[in-house]
N, CA and C atoms as a LAMMPS dump frame, in Angstrom:
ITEM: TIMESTEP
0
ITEM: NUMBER OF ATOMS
528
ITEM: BOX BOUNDS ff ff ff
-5.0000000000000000e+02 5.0000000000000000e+02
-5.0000000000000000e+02 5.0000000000000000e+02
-5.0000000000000000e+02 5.0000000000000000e+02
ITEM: ATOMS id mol type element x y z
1 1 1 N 16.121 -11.362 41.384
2 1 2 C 16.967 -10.739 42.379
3 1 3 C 17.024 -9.227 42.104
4 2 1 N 16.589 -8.733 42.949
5 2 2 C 16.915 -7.023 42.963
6 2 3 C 18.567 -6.595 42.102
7 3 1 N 18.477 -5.44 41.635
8 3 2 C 19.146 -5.171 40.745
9 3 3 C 20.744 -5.09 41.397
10 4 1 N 20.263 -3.995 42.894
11 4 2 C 21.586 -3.669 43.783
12 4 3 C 22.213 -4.921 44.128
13 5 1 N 21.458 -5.773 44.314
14 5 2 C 21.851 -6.683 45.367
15 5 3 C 22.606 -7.509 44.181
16 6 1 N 22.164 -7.501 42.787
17 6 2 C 22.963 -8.788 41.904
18 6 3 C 24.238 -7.685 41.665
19 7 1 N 24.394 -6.415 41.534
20 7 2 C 25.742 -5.677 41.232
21 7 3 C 26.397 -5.754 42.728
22 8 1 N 26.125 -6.393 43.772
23 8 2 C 27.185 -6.518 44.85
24 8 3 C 27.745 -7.834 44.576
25 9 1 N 26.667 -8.776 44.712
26 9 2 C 27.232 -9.966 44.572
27 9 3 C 27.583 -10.76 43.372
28 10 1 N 27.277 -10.498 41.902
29 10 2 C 27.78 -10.562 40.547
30 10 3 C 27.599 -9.66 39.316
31 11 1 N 28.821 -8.789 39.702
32 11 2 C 28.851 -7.526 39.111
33 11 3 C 28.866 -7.305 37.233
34 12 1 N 29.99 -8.606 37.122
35 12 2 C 29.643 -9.041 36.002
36 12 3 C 28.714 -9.077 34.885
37 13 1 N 27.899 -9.914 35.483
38 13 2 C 26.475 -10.601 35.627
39 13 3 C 25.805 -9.295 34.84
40 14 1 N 25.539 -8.611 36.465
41 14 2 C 24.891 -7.307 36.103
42 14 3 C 25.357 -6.432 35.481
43 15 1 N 26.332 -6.424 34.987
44 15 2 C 26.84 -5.282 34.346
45 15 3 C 26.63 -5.707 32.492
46 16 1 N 26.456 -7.155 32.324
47 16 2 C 26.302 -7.515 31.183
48 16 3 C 24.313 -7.74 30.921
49 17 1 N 23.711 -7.3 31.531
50 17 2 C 22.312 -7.27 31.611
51 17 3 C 21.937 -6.046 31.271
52 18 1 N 22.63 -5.225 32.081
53 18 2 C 22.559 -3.469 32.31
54 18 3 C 22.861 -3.185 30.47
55 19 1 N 23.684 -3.65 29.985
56 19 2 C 24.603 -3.563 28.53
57 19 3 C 23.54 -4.083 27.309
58 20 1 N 22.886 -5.606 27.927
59 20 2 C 22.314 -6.051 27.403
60 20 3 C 20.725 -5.291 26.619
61 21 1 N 20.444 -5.138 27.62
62 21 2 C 19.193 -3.906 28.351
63 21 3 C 19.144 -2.449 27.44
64 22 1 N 20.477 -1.811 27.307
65 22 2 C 20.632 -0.798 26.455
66 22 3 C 20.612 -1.191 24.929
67 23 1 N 20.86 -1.951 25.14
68 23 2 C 20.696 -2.59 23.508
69 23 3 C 19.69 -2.553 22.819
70 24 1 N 18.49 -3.401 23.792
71 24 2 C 17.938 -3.465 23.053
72 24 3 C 16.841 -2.119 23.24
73 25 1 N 17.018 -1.465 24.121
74 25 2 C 16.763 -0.028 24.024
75 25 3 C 16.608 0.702 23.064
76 26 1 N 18.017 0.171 22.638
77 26 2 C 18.847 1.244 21.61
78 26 3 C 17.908 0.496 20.077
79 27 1 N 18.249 -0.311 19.784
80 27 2 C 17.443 -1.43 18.777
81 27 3 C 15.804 -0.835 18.531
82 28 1 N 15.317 -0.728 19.783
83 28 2 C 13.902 -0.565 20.125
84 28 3 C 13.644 0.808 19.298
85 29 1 N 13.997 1.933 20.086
86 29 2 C 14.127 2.759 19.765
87 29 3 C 14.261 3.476 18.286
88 30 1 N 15.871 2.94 17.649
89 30 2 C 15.472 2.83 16.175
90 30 3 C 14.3 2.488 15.62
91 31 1 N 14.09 1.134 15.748
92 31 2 C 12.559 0.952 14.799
93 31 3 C 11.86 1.988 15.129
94 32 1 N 11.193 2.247 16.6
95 32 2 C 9.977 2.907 16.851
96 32 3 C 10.501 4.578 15.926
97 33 1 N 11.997 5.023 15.818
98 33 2 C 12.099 6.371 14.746
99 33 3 C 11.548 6.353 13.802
100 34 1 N 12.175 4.985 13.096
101 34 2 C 11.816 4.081 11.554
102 34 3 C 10.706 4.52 10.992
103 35 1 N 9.866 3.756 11.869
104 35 2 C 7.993 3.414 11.799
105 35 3 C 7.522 4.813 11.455
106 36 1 N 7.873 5.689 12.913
107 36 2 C 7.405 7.213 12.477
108 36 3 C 7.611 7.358 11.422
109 37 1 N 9.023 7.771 11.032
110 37 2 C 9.212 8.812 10.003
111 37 3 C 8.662 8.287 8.505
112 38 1 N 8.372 6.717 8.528
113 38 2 C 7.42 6.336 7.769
114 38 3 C 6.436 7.079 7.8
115 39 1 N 5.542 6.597 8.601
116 39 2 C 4.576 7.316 9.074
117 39 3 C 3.943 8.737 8.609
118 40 1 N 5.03 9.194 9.223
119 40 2 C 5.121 10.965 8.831
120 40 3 C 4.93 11.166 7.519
121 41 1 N 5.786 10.564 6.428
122 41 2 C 6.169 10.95 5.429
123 41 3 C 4.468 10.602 4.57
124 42 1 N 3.976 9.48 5.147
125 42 2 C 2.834 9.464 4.276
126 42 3 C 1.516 9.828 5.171
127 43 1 N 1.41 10.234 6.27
128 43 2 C 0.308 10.754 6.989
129 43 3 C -0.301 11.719 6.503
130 44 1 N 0.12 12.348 5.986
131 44 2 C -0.62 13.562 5.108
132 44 3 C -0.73 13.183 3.604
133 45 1 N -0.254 12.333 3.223
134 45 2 C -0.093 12.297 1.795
135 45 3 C 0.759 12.895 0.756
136 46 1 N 1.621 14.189 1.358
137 46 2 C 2.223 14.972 0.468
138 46 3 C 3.52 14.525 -0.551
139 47 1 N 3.598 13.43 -0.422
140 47 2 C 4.66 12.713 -0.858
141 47 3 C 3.753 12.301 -2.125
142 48 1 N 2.556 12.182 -2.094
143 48 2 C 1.825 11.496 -3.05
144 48 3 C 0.546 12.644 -3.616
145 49 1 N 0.863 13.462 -3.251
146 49 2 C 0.359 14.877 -3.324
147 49 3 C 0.42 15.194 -5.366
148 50 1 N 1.678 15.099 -6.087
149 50 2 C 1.706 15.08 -6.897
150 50 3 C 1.212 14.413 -7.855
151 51 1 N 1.356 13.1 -7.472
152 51 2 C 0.756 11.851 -8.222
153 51 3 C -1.021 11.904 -7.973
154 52 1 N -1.831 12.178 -7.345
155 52 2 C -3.018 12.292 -6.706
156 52 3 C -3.18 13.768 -8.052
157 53 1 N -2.468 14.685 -7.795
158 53 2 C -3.279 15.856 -8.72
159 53 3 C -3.029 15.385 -10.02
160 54 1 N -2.2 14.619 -10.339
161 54 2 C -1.982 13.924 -11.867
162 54 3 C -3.077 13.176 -12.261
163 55 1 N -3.786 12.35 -10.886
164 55 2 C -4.63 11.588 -11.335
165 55 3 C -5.992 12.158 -11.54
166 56 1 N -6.478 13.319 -10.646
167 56 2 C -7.302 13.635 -10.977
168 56 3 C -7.379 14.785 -12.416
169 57 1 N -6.297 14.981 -13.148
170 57 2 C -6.479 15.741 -14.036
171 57 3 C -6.934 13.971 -15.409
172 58 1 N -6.241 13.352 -15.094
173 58 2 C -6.608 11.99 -15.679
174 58 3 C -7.678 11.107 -15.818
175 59 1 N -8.029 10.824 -14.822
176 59 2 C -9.263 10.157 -14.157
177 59 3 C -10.67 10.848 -13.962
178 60 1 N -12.201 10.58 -14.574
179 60 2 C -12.765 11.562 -13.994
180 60 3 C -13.662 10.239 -12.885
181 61 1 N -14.232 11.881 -12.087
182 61 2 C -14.655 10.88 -10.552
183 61 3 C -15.462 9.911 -10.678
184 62 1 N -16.129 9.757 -11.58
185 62 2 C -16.816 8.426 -12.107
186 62 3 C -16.141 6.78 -12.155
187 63 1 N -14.866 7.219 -12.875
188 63 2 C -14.371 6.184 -13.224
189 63 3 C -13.441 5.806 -12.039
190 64 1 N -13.403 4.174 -11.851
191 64 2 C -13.069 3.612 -10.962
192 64 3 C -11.272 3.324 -10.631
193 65 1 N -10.575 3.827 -9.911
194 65 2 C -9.212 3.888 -9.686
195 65 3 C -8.828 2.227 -8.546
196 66 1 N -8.493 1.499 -9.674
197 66 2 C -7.54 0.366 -8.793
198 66 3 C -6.626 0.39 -8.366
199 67 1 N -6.736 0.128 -6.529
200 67 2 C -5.126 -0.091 -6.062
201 67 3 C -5.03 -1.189 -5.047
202 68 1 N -4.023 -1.539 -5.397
203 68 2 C -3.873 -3.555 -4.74
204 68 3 C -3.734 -3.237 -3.137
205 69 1 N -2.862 -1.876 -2.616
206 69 2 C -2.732 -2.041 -1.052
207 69 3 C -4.128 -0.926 -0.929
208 70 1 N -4.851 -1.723 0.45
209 70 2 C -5.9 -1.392 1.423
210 70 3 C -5.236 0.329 1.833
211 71 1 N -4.178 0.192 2.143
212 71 2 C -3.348 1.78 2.914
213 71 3 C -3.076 2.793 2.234
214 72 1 N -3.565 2.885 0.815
215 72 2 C -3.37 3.937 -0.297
216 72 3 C -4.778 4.822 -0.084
217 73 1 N -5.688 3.928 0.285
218 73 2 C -6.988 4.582 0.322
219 73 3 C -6.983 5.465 0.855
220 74 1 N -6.263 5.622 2.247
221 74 2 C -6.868 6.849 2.979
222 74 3 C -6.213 8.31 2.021
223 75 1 N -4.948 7.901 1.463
224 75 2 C -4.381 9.356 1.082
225 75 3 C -5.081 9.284 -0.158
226 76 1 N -5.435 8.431 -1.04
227 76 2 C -6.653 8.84 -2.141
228 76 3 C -7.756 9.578 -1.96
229 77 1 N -8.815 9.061 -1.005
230 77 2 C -9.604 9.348 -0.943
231 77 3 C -9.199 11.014 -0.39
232 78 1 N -8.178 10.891 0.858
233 78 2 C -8.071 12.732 1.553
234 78 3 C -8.603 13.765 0.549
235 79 1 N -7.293 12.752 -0.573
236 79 2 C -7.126 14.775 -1.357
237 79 3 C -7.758 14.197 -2.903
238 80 1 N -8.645 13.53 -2.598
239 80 2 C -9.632 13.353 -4.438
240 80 3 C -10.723 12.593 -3.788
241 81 1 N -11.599 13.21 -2.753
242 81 2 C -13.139 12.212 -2.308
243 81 3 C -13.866 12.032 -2.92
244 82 1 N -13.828 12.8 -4.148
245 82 2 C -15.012 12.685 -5.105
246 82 3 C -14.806 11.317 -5.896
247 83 1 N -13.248 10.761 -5.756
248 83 2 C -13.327 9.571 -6.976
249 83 3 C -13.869 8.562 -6.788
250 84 1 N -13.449 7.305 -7.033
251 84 2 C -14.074 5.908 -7.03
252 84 3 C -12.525 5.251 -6.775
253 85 1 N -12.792 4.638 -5.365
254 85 2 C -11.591 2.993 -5.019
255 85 3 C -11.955 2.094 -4.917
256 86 1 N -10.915 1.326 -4.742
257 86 2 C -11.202 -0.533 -4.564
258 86 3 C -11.156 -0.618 -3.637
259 87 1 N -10.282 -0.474 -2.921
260 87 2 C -9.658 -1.414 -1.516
261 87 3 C -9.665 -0.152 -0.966
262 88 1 N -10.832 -0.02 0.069
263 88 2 C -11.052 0.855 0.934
264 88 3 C -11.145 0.176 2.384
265 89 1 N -10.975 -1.618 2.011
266 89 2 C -11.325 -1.86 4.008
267 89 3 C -10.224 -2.677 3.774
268 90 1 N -9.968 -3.462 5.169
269 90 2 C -8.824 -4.266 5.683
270 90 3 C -9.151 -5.466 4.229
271 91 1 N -8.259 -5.907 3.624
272 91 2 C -8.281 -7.512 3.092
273 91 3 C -8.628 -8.491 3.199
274 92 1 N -9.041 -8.51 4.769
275 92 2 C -9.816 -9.791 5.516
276 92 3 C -11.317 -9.621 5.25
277 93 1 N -12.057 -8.229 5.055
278 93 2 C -13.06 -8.163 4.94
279 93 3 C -13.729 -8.586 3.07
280 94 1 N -12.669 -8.519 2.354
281 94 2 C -13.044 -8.675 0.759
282 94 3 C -12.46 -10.263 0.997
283 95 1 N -11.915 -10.673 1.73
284 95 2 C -11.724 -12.151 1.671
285 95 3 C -13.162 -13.255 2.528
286 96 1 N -13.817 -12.31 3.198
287 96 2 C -14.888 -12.592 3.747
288 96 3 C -15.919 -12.302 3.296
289 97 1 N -15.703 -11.677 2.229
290 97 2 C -16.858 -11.33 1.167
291 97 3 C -17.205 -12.455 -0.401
292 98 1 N -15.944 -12.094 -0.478
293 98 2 C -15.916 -13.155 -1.79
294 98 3 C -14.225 -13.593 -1.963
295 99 1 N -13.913 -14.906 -1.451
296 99 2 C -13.284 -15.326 -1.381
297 99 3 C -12.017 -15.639 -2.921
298 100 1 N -12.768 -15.9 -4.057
299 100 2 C -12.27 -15.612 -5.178
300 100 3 C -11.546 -14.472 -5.665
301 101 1 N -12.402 -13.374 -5.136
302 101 2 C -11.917 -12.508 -5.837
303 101 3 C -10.727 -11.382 -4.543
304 102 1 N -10.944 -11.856 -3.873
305 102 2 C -9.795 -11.772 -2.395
306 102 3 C -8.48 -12.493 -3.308
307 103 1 N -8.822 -13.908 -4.33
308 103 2 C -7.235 -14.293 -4.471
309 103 3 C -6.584 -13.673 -5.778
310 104 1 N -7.664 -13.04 -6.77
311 104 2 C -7.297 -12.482 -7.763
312 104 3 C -6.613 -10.609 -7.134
313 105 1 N -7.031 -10.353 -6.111
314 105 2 C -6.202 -9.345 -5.84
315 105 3 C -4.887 -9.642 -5.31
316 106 1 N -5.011 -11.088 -4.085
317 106 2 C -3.59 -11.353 -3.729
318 106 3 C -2.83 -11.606 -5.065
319 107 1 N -3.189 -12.488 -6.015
320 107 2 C -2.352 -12.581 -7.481
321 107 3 C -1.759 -11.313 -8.348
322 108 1 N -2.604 -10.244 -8.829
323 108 2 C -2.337 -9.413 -8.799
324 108 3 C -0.903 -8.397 -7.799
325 109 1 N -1.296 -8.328 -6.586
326 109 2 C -0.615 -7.741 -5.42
327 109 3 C 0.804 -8.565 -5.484
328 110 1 N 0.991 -10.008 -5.809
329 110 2 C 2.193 -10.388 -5.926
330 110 3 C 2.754 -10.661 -7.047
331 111 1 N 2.704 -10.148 -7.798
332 111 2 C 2.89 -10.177 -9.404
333 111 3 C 2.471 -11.658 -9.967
334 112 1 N 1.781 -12.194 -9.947
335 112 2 C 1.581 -13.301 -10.193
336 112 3 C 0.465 -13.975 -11.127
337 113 1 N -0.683 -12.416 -11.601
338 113 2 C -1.809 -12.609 -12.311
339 113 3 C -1.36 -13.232 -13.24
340 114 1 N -2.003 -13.851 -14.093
341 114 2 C -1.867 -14.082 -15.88
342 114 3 C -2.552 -13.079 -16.74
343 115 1 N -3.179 -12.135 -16.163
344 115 2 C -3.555 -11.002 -16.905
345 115 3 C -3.931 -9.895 -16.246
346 116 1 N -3.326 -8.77 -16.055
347 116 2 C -3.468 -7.524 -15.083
348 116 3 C -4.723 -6.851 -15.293
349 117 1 N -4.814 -6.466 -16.666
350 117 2 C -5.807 -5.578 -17.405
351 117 3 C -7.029 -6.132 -17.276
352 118 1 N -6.693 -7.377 -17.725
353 118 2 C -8.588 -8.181 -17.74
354 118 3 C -8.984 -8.205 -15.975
355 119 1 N -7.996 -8.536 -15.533
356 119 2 C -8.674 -9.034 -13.54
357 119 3 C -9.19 -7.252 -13.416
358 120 1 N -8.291 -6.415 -13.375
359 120 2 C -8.68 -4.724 -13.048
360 120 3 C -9.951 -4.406 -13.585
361 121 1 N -10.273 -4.993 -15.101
362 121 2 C -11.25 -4.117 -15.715
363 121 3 C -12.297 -5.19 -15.465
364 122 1 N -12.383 -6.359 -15.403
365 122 2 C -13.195 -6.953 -15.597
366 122 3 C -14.113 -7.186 -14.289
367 123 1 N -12.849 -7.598 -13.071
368 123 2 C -13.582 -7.966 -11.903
369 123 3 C -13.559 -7.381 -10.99
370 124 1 N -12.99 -6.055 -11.45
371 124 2 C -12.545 -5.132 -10.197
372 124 3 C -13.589 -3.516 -11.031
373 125 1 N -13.662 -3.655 -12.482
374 125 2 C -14.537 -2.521 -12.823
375 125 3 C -13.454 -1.611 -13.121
376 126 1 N -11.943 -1.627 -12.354
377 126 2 C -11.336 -0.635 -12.729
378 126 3 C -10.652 0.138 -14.22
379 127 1 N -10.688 1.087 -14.264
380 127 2 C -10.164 1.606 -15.397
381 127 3 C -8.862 2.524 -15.289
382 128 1 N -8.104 2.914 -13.821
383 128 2 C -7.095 3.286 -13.795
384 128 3 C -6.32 2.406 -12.409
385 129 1 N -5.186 2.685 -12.468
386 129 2 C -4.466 2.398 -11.632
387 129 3 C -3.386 2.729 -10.762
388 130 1 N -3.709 3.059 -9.435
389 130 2 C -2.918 3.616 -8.367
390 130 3 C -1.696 3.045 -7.586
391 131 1 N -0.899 2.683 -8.213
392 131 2 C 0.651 2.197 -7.287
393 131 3 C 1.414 2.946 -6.769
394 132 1 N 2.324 2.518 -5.764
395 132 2 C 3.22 3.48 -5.081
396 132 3 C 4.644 2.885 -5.39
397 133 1 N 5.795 3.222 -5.279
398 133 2 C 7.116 2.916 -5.852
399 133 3 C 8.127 1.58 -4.203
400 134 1 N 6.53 1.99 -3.248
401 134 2 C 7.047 1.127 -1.798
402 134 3 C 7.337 0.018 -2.15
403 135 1 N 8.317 -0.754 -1.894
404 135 2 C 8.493 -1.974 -1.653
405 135 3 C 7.627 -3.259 -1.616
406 136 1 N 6.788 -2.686 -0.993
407 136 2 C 5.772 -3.669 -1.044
408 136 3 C 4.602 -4.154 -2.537
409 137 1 N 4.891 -2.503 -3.407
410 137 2 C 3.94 -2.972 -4.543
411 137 3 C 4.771 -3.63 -5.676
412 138 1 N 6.559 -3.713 -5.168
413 138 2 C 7.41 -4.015 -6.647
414 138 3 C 6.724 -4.907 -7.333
415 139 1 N 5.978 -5.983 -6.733
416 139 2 C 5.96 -6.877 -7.798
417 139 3 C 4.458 -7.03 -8.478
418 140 1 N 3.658 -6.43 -8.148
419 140 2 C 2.58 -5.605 -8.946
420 140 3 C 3.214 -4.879 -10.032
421 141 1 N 3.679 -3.607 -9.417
422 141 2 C 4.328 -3.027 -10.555
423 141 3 C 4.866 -3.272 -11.8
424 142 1 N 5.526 -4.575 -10.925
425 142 2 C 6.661 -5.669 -12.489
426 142 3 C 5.537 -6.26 -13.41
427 143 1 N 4.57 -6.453 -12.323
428 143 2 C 3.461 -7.462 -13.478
429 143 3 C 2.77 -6.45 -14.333
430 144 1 N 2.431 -4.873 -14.118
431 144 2 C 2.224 -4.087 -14.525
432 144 3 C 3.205 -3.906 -16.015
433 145 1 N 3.908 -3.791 -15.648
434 145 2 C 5.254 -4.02 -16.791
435 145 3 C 5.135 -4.278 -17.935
436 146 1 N 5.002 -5.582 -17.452
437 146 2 C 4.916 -6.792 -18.883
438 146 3 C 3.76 -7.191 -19.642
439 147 1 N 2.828 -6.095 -18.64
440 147 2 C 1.452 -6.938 -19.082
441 147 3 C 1.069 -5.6 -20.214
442 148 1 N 0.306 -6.329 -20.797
443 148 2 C -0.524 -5.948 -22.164
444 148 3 C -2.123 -5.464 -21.723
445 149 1 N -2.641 -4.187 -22.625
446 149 2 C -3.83 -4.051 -22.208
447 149 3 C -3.799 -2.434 -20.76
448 150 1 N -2.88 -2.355 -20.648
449 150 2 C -2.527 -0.959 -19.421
450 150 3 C -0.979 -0.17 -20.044
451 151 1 N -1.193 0.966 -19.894
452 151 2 C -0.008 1.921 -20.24
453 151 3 C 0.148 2.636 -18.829
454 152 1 N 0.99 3.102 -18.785
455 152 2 C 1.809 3.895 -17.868
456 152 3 C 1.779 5.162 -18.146
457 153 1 N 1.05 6.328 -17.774
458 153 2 C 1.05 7.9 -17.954
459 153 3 C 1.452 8.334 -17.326
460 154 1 N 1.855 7.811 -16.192
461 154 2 C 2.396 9.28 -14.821
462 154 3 C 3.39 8.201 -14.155
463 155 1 N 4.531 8.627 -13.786
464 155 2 C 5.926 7.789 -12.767
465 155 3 C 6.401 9.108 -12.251
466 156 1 N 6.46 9.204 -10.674
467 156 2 C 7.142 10.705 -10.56
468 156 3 C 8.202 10.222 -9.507
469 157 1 N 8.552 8.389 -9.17
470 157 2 C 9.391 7.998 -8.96
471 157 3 C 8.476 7.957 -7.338
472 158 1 N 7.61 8.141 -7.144
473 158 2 C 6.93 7.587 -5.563
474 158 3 C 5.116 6.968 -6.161
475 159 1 N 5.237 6.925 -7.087
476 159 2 C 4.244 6.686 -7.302
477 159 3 C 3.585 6.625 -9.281
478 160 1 N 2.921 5.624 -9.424
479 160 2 C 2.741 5.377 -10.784
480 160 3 C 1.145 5.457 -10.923
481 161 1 N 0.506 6.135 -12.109
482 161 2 C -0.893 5.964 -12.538
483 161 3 C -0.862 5.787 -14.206
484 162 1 N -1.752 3.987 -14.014
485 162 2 C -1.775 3.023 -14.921
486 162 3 C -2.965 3.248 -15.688
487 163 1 N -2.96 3.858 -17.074
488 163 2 C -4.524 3.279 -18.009
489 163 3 C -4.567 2.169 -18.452
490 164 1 N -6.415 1.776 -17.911
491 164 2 C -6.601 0.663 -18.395
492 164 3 C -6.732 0.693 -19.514
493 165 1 N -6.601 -0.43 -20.569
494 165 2 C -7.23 -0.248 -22.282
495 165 3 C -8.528 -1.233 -22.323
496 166 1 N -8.314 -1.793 -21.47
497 166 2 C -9.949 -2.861 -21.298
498 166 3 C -10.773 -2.132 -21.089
499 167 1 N -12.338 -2.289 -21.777
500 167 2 C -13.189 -1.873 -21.168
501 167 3 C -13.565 -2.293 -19.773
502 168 1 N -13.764 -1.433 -18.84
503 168 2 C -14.375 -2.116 -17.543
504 168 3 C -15.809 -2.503 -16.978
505 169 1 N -15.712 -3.299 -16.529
506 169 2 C -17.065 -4.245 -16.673
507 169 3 C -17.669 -3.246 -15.66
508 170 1 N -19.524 -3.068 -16.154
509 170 2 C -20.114 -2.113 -15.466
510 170 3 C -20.213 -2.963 -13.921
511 171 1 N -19.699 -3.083 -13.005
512 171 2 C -20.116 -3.508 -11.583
513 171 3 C -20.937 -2.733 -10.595
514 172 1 N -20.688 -1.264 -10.637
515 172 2 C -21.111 -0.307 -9.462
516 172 3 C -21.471 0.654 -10.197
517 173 1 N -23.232 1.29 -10.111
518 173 2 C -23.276 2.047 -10.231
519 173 3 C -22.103 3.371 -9.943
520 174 1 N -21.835 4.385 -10.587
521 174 2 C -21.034 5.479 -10.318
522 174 3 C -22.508 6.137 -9.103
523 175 1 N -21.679 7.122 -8.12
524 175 2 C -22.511 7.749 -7.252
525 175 3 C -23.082 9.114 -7.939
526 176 1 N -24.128 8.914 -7.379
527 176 2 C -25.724 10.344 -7.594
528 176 3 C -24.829 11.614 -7.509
């Protein structure tokens, strides 16, 4: 029913739709701020700007930098192209690759490995490690923690870089 025609004949009605309507406007709206200013804050990287020049005074570009989320890559790679990552494509594609080792990163990613250091160095090649303080890596992080075999050199409270103490298994040539 047309809008005019339901505020003549149930004003009510329409007036609790109209209310309804702003709501979720209003609702809508928030998130879509939310998302941005997410967004924003890590679109450039500068939030992680610090932690990134820490790592490259740490790390040389040879050696391979592990990080459990796919979405770290882009601000790694921006401002340090010369280094070496893991998870440079979507998750679905390393789960379509090799299915095993797709679950030793989900294990890892949810704190759940039985050994951090050996899965990083061994099957991942890595020898450092790139976390962010987001929500989403807490429980990496925690497993980071407890586990034996990785130290903690850099926390600047948005972001952590982990040495491995394992040797890392040669997997990938380093680039020409």
């Amino acid at each position: 029913e047309p809008l005019p025609r339901l505020v003549r004949r149930r004003p009510a009605l329409a007036g609790a739709l109209v209310l309804l309507a702003c709501g979720f406007a209003v609702l809508a709206l928030g998130r879509v701020q939310e998302v941005r200013d997410g967004f924003a804050r890590q679109s450039y990287g500068d939030v992680y700007a610090p932690a990134i020049a820490a790592l490259a005074q740490l790390a040389a570009p040879d050696e391979l930098v592990y990080h459990n989320s796919w979405m770290d890559f882009a601000v790694l790679y921006a401002f340090r192209p010369r280094g070496r990552y893991v998870s440079g494509l979507d998750p679905i594609f390393l789960y379509q690759k090799d299915p095993e080792l797709f679950a030793k990163n989900l294990a890892l990613s949810r704190g759940r490995a039985r050994d951090a250091a050996q899965i990083v160095a061994h099957d991942f090649g890595g020898r450092w490690v790139f976390v962010t303080h987001q929500p989403r890596d807490r429980a990496f992080r925690a497993l980071l923690g407890r586990s034996r075999g990785v130290r903690l050199l850099y926390d600047d409270g948005v972001a952590q870089i982990w040495q491995v103490l394992v040797e890392p298994a040669p997997l990938l040539a380093p680039p020409a």
